[in-house]
N, C-alpha and C positions, 0 to 999 in steps of 0.2 A: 300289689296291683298288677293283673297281669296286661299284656299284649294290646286285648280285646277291648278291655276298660279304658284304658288310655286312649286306644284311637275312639271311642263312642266319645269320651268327654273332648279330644279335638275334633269332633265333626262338629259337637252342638257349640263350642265355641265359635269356628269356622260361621257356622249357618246364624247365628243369634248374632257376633258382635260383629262381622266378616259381611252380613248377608248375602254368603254363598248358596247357593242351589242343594242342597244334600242328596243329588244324583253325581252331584260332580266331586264330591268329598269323597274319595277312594282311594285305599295304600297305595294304590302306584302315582297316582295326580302329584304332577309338578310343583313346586308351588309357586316358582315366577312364571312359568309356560301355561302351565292349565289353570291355575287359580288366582291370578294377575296379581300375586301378594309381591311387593317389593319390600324391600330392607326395612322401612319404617314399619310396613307391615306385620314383618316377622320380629322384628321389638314389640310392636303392641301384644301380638298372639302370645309372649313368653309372658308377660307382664299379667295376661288374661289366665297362663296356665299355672303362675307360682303359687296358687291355691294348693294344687296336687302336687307340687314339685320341693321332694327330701334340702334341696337346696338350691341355689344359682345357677344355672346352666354356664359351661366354661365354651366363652363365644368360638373358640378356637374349633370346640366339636362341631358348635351351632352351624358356623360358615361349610363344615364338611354336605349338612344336610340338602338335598334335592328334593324329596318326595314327600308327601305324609308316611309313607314307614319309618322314613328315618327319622323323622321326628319321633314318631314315635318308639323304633328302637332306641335312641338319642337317652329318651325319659326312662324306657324301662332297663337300662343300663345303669344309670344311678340311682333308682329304688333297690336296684338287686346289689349295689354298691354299699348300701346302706344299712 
């Protein structure tokens, strides 16, 4: 899965269970600053993504993440791990 596919399936996650705006779902957007998701949030959002996800995400990277890229780099580092 590349880049592209993984952030489309966190936008429509974001916008559907999130009811974010999909103008404001962009690789650089914050996700405590610009998309007011706090920690419970970003548990929901992994729980929403283990659909697509090769396995667990290890919280240690999780905590590293700021933006939706890294999130999404985050995922396509362990697909390509895999």
């Amino acid at each position: 899965m590349d880049k592209q596919v993984i952030f489309d399936t966190l936008k429509k996650v974001l916008a559907e269970k999130f009811g974010l705006k999909e103008d404001t779902i962009v690789p650089d957007a914050k996700l405590n600053e610009d998309l007011k998701l706090d920690s419970i949030d970003a548990v929901d959002l992994i729980v929403e993504l283990k659909s697509i996800l090769p396995k667990n995400i290890d919280p240690a990277e999780f905590k590293k993440v700021r933006t939706l890229q890294d999130v999404v780099d985050v995922i396509h580092a362990m697909m390509v791990k895999n």
